[in-house]
N, C-alpha and C positions, 0 to 999 in steps of 0.2 A: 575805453575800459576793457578790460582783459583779465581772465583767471579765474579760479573758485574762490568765490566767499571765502574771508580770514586768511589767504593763503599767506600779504603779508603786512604788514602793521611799521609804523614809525609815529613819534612823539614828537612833539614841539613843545617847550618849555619858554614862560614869561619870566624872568627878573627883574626887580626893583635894584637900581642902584644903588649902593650906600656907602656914604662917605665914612669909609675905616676909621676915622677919628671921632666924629660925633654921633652918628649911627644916623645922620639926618639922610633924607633923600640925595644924592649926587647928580648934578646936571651935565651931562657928558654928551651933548648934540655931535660931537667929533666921532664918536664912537657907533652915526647912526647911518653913513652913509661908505664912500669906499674905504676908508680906513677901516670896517668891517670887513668888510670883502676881502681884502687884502693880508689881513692879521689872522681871523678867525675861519678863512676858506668857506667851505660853501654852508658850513654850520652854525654860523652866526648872523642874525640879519637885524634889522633897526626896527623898532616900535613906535610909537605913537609919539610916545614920550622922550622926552632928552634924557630920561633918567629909568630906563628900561632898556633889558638884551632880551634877544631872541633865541636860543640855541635848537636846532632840528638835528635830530639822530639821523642817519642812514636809512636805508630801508631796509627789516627785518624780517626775521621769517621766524625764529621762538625767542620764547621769554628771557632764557637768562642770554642770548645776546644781542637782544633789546635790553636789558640791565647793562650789559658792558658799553652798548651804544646810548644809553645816557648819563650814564659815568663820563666818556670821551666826551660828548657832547659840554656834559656841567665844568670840565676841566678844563675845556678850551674858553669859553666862555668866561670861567672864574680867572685864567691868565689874562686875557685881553681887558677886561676889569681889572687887577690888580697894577697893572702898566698904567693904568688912569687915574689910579691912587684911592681904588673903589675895589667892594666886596659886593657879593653877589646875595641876596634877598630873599629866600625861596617859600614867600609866602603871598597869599592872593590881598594882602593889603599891607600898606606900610603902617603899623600903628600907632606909630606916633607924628607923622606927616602931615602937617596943616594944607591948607587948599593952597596957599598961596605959594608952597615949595613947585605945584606945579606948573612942568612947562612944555606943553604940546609943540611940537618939531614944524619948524618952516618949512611946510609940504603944502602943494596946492591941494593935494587927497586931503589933509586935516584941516588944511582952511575951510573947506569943503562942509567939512562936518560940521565945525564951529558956525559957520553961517545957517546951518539946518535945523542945530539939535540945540545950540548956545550953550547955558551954565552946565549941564548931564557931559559934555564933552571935557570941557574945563576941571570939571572935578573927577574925571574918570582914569582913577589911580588904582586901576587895578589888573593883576595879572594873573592868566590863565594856564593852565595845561589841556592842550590839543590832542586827540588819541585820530589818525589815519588808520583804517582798515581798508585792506583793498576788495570787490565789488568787481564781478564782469560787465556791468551796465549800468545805464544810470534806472532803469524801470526797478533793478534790486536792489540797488540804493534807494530807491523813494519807498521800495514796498518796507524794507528793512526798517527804516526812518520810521514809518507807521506803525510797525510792529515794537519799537522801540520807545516811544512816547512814554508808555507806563513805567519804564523802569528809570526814566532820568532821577524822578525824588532820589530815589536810594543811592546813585553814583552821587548824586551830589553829595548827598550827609559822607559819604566813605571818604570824600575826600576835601571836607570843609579844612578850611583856614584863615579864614578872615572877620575872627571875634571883633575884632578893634578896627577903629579908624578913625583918625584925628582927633587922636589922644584920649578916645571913650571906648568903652565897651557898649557896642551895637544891640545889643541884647539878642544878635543873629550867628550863628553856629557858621554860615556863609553867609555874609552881609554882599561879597560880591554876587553871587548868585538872587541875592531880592536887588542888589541896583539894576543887573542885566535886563528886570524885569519893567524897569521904565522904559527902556525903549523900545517903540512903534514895531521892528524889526528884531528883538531880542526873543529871550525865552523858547520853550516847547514850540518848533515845527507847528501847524497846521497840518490835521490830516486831508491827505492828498490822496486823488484816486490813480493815478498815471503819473506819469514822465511829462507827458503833455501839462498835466494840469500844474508841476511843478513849472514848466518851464514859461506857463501862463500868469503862476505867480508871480514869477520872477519880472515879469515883463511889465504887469501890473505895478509892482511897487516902486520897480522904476519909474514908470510914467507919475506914478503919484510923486514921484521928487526924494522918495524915500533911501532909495541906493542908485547906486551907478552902472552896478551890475547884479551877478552873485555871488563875487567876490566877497562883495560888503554885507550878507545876510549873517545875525549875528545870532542864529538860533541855535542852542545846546546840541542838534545834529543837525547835519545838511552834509548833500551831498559835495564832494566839492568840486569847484571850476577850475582847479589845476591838475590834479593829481583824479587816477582811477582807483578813488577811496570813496568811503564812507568818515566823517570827520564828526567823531565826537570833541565836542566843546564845553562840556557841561562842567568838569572838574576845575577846582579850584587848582592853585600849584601847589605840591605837595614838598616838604624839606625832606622826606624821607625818599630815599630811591626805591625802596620797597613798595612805599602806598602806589607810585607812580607804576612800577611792573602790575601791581594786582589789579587798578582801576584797567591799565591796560588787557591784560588776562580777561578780566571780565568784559571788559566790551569787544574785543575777537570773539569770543565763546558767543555774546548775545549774537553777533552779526553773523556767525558762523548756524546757529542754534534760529533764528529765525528767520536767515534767507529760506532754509528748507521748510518753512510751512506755508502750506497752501491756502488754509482756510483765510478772508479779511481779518485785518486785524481790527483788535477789539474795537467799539464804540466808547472811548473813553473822553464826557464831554469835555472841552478846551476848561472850561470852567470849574471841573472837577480837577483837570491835571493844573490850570491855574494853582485850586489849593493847596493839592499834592506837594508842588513844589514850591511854595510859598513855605506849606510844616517844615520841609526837608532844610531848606534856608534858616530857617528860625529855629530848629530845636535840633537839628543832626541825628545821629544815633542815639544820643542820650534820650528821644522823645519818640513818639509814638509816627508812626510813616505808613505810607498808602503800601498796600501787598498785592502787587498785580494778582500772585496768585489766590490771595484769599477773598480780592474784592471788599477789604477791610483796614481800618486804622489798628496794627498791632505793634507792638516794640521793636526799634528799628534793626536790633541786632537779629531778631525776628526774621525782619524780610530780606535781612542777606542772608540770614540761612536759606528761607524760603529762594531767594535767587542762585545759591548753591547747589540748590538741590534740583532745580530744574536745569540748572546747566550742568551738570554731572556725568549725562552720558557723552556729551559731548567732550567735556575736557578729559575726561577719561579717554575717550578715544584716541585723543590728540597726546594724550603723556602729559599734560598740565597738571591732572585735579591736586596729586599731593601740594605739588609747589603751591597753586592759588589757595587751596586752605590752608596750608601752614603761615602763610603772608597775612590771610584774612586773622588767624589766630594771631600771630605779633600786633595785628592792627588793634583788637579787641583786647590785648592785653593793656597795652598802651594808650590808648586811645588817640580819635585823631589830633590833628595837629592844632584846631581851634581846641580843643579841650586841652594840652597840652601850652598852649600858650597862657592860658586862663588858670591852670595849676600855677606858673612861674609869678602868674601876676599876682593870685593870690599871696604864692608865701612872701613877693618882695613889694609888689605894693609900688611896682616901678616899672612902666611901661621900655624903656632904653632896655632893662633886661631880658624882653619880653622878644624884641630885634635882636637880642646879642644869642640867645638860646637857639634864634631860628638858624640862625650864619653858620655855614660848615664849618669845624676847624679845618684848620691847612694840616696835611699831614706830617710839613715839614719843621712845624712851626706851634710855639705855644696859641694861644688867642690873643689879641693885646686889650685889654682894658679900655673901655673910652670914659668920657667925662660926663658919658649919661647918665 
């Protein structure tokens, strides 16, 4: 690891496949191995699933070209999908996908899982957005990670999108963010005192049979085992390019904004940040959320101001603040994208419309109708 805190950041984006004509899930195992490689260059890679894309931006250094590198990214991505006779999904659940559309990829890694974890692996139809911050070491990755704990509630509500799943309304703002919560190795970090004690956990959970390295840790931050970043995990995928620069923005700013303090970070019990992020799953912005700064449950649009306002001098300094408030403004105007999905369902009362509002139009092209 090499550089100052935040100098540079890149994305990873999850898709759901979806077969253009009926809006069901698309099983495309063809599309998970070199025919990726091959078609979509080094921005594309294979997922879990037969019927998910991976797309990874370059490495960046500011915001709007981190926006044009996820434009290229979703572009390359959505061509390689459409040659498969499939449209690209940009939300953290399919909502109308029964369990049985799924089908985990013949990989020994997923056999793997399936033998450990059983039915949570089998019904695990859900996809993520990745935010990479680069970190000179792994000791300001783990201290950052700790200092970071308190604010995942609130990234996650910014950037909920998975009202629905199998064919119900969840009654969860992020329903994937409460599934992550079942597994042994998911959720909020454990606070850690060193690098040591991070690389003791790691050592530990292996031995319990848990991962296979640290690759496999599936916790909302962690440091990561490829890259000399900090890897926020915690957001849902977002269909707007906008929510994804601002969740972005904000987590540079935090990493940037709390490598430089010295003092430990807070005591905030696992079991408090358990709740935390339990609300933040269940009720998004629209409901009351943990305020690192106030040490209080107040309204969530609340604690992004409150998160604004402590990252301020920082993005000020960096030449960000207008952009991420103006973002956060369209966000707040709009609402996120679970809320947004739950409008469409409201007025039509039809989950298929619900998948068709999320699907980009093509810019070349009308939308075409399906028979959902």
């Amino acid at each position: 690891m090499s550089g100052e805190p935040g100098g540079t950041l890149g994305v990873e984006e999850e898709f759901h496949l979806v077969d253009s004509e009926t809006l069901g899930l698309a099983q495309r195992p063809g599309l998970a191995g070199r025919e990726v490689d091959r078609r979509g260059g080094h921005q594309l890679h294979a997922e879990m699933l037969a019927s998910q894309l991976e797309a990874v931006t370059d490495v960046c250094t500011g915001l709007p070209q981190l926006r044009c590198a996820i434009v290229e990214a979703r572009r390359a991505a959505a061509a390689v999908a459409a040659d498969a006779g499939t449209v690209l999904l940009p939300t953290s659940t399919h909502p109308l996908a029964p369990r049985s559309d799924i089908e985990v990829l013949n990989h020994p890694r997923y056999a793997r899982l399936v033998e450990r974890f059983g039915t949570i692996v089998r019904e695990f139809n859900l996809c993520g957005c990745h935010v990479h911050v680069s970190v000179p070491d792994l000791s300001t990755a783990v201290s950052v990670m700790n200092h970071a704990r308190p604010y995942l509630p609130v990234l996650a509500a910014l950037t909920a999108s998975s009202p629905f799943h199998e064919g119900v309304d969840t009654g969860y703002e992020s329903f994937r963010t409460a599934w992550l919560g079942l597994w042994p190795h998911g959720g909020a970090p454990p606070r850690l005192e060193s690098a040591e004690q991070y690389r003791t956990t790691v050592d530990q959970l292996s031995r319990l049979g848990i991962i296979d390295d640290a690759t496999a840790l599936l916790w909302e931050v962690r440091p990561s085992a490829r890259f000399p970043t900090l890897e926020f995990r915690i957001a849902d995928m977002c269909p707007d390019v906008d929510d994804v620069v601002l969740h972005a923005g904000l987590v540079r700013s935090l990493v940037r904004t709390l490598a430089a303090r010295v003092e430990p970070a807070p005591e905030l019990p696992d079991s408090v940040l358990r709740a935390a992020r339990w609300r933040a799953a269940r009720y998004g912005l629209a409901g009351q959320l943990w305020s690192p700064a106030r040490q209080a449950l107040v309204p969530g649009e609340v604690v992004v101001s409150d998160l604004l306002a402590e990252l301020r001098p920082d993005l000020e300094e960096h030449g960000e603040y207008d952009l991420v408030e103006a973002l956060w403004s369209r966000l707040r105007s709009r609402g996120t994208s679970a809320a947004r999905q739950r409008r469409v369902f409201a007025a039509t009362g039809n989950l298929a419309d619900v998948v068709r509002s999320a699907i980009p139009i093509p810019a070349s092209a009308p939308r075409r109708e399906s028979r959902g």
